[in-house]
NULUM-207491 format. One record per residue: x, z, y of N, C-alpha, C in turn. Coordinates in steps of 0.02 Angstrom, whole numbers, plus 50000, padded with zeros to 5 digits. Atoms other than C-alpha are relative to their C-alpha. Layout:
N
XZYXZYXZY...
REM end
This chain:
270
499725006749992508475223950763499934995949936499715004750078508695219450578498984996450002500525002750007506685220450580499684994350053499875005549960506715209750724500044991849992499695006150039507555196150648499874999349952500505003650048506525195850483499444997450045500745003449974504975192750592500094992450036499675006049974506075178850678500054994649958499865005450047506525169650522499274998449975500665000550026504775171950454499604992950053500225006849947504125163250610500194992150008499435006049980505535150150630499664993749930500235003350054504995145650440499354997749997500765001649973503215146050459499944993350033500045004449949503435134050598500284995449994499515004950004504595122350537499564997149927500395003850083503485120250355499434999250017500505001649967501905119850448499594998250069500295001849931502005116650642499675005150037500394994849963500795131350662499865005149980499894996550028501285142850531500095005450036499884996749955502215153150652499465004550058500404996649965500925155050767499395003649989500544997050050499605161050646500255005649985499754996450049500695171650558500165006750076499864995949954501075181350743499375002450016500854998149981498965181550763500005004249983500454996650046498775187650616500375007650005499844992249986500045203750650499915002750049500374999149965499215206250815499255003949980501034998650038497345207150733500125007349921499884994850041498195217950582500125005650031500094994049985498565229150699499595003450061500664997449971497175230750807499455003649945500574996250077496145234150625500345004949981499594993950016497385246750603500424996949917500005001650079497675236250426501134999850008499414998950002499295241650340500494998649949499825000350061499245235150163500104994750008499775008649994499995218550122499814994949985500665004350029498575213350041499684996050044500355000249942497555214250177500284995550050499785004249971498655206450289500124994449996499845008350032499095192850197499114994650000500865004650008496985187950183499904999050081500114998349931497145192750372500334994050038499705005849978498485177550402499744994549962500365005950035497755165850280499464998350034500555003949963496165166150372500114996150061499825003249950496985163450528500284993150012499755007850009497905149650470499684994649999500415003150006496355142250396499724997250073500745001249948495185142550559500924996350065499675004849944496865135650670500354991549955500105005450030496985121750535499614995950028500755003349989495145117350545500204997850086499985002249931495545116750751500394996050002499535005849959497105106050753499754996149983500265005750011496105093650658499364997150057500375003949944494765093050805500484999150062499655001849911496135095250956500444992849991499355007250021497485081250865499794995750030499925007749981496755066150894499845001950098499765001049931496715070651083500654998550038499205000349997498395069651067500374994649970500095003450026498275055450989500274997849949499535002950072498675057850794499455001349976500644998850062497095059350672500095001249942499684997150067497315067250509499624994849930500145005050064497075056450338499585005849963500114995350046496025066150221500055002449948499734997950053496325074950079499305002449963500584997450063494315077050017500084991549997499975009850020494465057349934499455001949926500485002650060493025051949808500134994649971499745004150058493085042249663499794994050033500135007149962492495027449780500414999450057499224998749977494085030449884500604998049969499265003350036495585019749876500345000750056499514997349964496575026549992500115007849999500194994550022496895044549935500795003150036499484995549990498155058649999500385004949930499814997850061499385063449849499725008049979499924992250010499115081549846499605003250066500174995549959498005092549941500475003850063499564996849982499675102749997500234997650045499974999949912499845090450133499735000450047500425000749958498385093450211500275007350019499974993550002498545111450180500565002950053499644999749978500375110750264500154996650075500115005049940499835097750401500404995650014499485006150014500805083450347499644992850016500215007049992499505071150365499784996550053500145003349925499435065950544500344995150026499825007649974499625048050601499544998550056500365003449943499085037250751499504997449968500725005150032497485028950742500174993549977499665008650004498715011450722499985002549912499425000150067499705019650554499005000749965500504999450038497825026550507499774992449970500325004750017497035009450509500304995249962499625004850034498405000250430500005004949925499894993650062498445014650261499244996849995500595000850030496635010750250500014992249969500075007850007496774990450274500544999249940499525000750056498324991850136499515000049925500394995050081497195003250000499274991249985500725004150004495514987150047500634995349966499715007450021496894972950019500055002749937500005001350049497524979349866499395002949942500774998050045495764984749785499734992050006500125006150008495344965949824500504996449951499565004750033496854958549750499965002449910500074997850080496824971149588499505005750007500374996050012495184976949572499935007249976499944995750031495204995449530500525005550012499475001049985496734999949621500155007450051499844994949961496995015249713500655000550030499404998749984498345018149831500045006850075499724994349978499255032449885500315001650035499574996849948499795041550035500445005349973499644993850007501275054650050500145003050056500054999149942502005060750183499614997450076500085003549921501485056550371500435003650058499384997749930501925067250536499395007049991500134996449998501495083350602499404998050058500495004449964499835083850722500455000050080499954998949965500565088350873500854997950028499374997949968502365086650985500564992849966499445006950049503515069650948500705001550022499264997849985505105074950925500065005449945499964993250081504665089950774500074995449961499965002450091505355086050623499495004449986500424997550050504445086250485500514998049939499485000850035505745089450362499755000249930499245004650002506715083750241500054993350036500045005649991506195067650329500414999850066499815000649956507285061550463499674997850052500295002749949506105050150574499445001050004500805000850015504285056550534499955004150055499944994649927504285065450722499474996650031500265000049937503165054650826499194994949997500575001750018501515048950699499904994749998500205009650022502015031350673500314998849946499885001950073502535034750501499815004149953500504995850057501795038250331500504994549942499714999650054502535038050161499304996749966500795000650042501485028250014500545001049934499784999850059501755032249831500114992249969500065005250023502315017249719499335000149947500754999550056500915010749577500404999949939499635000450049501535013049408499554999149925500535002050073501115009049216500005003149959499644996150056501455016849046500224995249986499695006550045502425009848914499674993249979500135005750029501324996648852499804995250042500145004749926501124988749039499245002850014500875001149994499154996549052500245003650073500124996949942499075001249252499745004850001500284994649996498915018649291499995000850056500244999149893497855021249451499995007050004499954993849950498025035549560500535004049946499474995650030499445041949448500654999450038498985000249952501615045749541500065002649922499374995550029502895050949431499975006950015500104992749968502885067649533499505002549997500804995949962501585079249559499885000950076500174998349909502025077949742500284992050026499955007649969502475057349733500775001350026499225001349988504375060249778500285003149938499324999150046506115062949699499854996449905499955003850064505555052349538500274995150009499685004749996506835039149552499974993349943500135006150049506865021349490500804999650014499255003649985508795020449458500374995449986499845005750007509725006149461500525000449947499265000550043510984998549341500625000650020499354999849982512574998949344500354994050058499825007849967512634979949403499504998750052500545001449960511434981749528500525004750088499735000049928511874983949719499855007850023499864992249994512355003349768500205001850052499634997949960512705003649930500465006350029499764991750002512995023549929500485000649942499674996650053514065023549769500445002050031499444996850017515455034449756500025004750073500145000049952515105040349947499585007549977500274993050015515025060449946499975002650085499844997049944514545064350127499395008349978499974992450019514205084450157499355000350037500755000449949512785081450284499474993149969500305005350017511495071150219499315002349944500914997850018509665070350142499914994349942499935007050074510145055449991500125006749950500194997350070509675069849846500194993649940500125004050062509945061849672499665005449960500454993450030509335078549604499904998949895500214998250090509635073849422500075004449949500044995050035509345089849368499154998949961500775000850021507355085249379499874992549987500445007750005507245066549320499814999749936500265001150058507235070349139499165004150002500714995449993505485082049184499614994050007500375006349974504605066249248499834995349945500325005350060503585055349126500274994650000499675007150024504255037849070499504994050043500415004949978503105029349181500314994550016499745006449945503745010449246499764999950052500285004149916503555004249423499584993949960500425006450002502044993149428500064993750042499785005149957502994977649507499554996050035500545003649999501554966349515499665003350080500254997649946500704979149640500445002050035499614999049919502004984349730500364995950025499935004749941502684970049778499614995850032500505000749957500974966049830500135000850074500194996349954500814979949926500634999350068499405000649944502704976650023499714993450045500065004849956502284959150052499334999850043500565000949932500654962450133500215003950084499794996149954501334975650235500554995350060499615005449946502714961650295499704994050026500405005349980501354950550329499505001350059500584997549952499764954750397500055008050007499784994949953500454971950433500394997750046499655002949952501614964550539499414999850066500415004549951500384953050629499395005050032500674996249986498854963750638500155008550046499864992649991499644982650645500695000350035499324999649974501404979150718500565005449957499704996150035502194985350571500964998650009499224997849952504294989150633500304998349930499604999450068504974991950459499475004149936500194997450076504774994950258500775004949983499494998250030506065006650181499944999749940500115000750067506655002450014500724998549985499185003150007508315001749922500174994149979499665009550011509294985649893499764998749934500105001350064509254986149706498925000649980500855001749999507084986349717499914996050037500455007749972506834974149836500454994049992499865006050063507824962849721499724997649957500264997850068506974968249569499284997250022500755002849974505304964749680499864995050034499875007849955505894947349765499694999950056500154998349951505754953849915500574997350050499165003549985506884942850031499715001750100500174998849917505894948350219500475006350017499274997549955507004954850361499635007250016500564993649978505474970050394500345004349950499984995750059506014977450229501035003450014499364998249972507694986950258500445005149942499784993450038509014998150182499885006650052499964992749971508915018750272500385001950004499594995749996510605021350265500185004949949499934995750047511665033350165499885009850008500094992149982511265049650247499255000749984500624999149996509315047250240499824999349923500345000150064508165049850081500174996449971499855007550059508445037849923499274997950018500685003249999506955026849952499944993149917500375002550069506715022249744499515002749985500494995050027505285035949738499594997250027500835002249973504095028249862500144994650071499775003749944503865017250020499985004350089500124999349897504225020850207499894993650037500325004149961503245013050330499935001250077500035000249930503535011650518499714997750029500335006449922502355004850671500465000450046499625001349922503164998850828499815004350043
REM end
């Protein structure tokens, strides 16, 4: 029984951090023991492959299903780039063909507006099933939303392209002053996904938010995303879309239970 219920959690996890973890990871102890294989070595190269080759497939079955995966091989003539390999790897990057085409038309506008300009995906959805979380995120279930990193500078204002704060583009916070609008202060609920996590903000480089481009990048999104892509909502906290004179009704607060949205943007289609 006990071994039972490790293979349960194993699965449950699998499946909940990758969608198809689970079901690989049950192949692959099937096929380990048809090979008779008993070492953990072995097994472990035995689920990795499996994982691999049902990767490679959800990316041809997905878009029948109609989500298409963003890619994660990007060349230096690529301005629309996926932060980290690790979401491909994990199968994070599946959007509708709408969210796809609007992530691309974002990355062309602002490479026109500031030549040189790379911009960055983060999260998206899982390929398959609307209604799986794809956690910590509360609403990324049904491939009409994708996360973008903000653009940021060093100290002396010089724009640093294709650089986050993070190595994975979240939890680097832009925190507000004291005199700046908090809707969550003092507000300790027990259920909830608003991290401040300032255990890890001193780790994070001194980079600034690159205002200039990102409130580009909002107001296009409340513009001709709107009009063109039927863009629903921006998430962003009060005290930044102050700071970025951002006064459109598209752009929203998330609530105090959902993510802090100072690390990056959320982006909804209708």
């Amino acid at each position: 029984m006990l071994r039972f219920g490790f293979l349960f959690a194993i699965v449950v996890f699998l499946t909940l951090l990758t969608q198809i973890g689970g079901i690989a990871y049950l192949v692959g102890i099937v096929v380990a023991r048809l090979w008779a294989v008993r070492r953990f070595v072995p097994k472990l190269a035995i689920f990795l492959l499996v994982y691999t080759s049902l990767t490679i497939v959800t990316s041809i079955v997905a878009p029948i299903f109609g989500r298409v995966p963003l890619s994660c091989l990007a060349d230096a003539a690529d301005k629309l780039v996926v932060r980290s390999p690790i979401y491909c790897a994990l199968n994070r990057n599946y959007v509708t063909p709408a969210v796809r085409d609007l992530a691309y038309a974002l990355a062309d506008n602002m490479d026109r507006q500031f030549p040189g300009t790379t911009t960055i995906a983060l999260d998206a959805n899982f390929p398959f099933l609307t209604g799986f979380p794809l956690l910590p995120h509360l609403s990324h279930t049904d491939g009409r939303k994708l996360d973008f990193a903000y653009y940021y500078e060093d100290s002396s204002g010089s724009f640093l392209d294709g650089v986050t704060r993070s190595p994975i583009g979240y939890f680097a916070f832009e925190q507000p002053a004291n005199s700046d609008e908090q809707p969550c202060k003092g507000r300790h609920d027990w259920l909830t996904g608003r991290w401040d996590l300032d255990f890890l903000q001193p780790l994070f480089p001194a980079y600034r938010l690159q205002k200039q481009r990102t409130a580009a990048a909002v107001n296009w999104l409340t513009t001709e995303g709107v009009s063109r892509f039927g863009v629903e909502k921006v998430f962003l906290e009060p005290h930044l879309k102050k700071a970025l004179g951002i006064t459109d009704d598209h752009v929203r607060f998330q609530g105090c239970r959902a993510a802090r949205h100072d690390d990056h943007l959320h982006v909804q289609l209708r």
